[in-house]
C-alpha positions, 0 to 999 in steps of 0.5 A, a space after each residue: 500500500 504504502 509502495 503504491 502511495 509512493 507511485 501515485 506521488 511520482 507521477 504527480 511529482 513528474 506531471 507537475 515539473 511538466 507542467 510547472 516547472 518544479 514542485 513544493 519543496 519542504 524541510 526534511 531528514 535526509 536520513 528519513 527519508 532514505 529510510 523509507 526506501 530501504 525496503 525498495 532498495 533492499 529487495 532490488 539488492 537481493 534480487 541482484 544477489 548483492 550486499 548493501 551497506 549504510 552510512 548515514 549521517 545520524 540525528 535530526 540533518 534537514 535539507 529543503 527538497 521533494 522527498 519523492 524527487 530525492 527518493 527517486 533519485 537515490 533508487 535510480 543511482 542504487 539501480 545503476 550501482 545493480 547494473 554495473 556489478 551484476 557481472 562481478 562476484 563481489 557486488 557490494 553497493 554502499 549508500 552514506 551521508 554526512 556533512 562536507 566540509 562546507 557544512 552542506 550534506 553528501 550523498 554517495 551510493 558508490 559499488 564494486 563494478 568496473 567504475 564509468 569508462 573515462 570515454 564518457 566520464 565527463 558526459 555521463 549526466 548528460 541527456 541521451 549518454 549511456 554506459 549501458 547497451 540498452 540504456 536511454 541515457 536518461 537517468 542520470 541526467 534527471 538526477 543531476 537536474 533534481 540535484 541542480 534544481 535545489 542548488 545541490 551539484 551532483 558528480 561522479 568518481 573513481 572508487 579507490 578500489 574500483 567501481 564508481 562513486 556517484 555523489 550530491 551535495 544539498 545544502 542544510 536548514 538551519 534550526 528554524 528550517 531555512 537556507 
């Protein structure tokens, strides 16, 4: 029931950047709001016979966003981490949060794949570039424009030990849930 609220908020979400170019944006836990997801996140893993691991920042961390936006986000970025490892014994996908060093909150799902080729590390966010041979090259483009469109930055790197790390960074509330 709750998965099926969730999609109605997608499509409602979708239909009004569509026709309004964006959304009612409210303050919110960061750390909430990915909770409510792990279920989702948790099935696609073991579908895909991989680990997944958390590291969130803990306590009451608020950013000012669109909780489905920043879900579907998140969902689209752990989908892609599936992709990359499917062909690969150790699949092993990490999701985490914390503060950067401007005092803004970082978001990183990275995974044990073969990382993004350099040929298109610098194009991978934009529209109609894809990795993957039945891609659409949509996805990551949506996700960089959400990030983007609250004054976030969204960017890609190398695991150290291979694999890729996709991040965002959104700016914190203060205590009375202002900028």
């Amino acid at each position: 029931g709750d998965q099926a609220v969730r999609a109605g908020e997608i499509i409602r979400t979708m239909r009004d950047l569509a026709t309004r170019g964006g959304t009612e944006q409210k303050t919110e836990s960061l750390s909430g709001i990915l909770a409510e997801i792990e279920f989702i996140i948790g099935l696609m893993v073991r579908d895909a016979g991989a680990r997944i691991f958390y590291d969130r920042q803990q306590g009451l961390v608020t950013c000012r966003f669109y909780r489905i936006q920043i879900q579907q986000l998140v969902v689209n970025l752990v989908r892609n981490a599936i992709d990359a490892v499917a062909k690969f014994p150790d699949r092993e996908i990490r999701i985490s949060t914390r503060p950067d060093v401007d005092g803004k909150l970082l978001t990183t799902v990275e995974d044990s794949g073969p990382g993004v080729d350099t040929a298109i590390m610098g194009r991978v966010f934009q529209p109609l570039a894809s990795t993957k041979a039945t891609g659409r090259g949509l996805g990551l483009s949506i996700c960089r424009a959400i990030v983007e469109n609250r004054g976030g930055k969204h960017w890609v790197d190398p695991r150290p030990l291979g694999g890729a790390a996709f991040s965002f960074v959104l700016a914190r509330t203060g205590a009375n849930g202002d900028d």
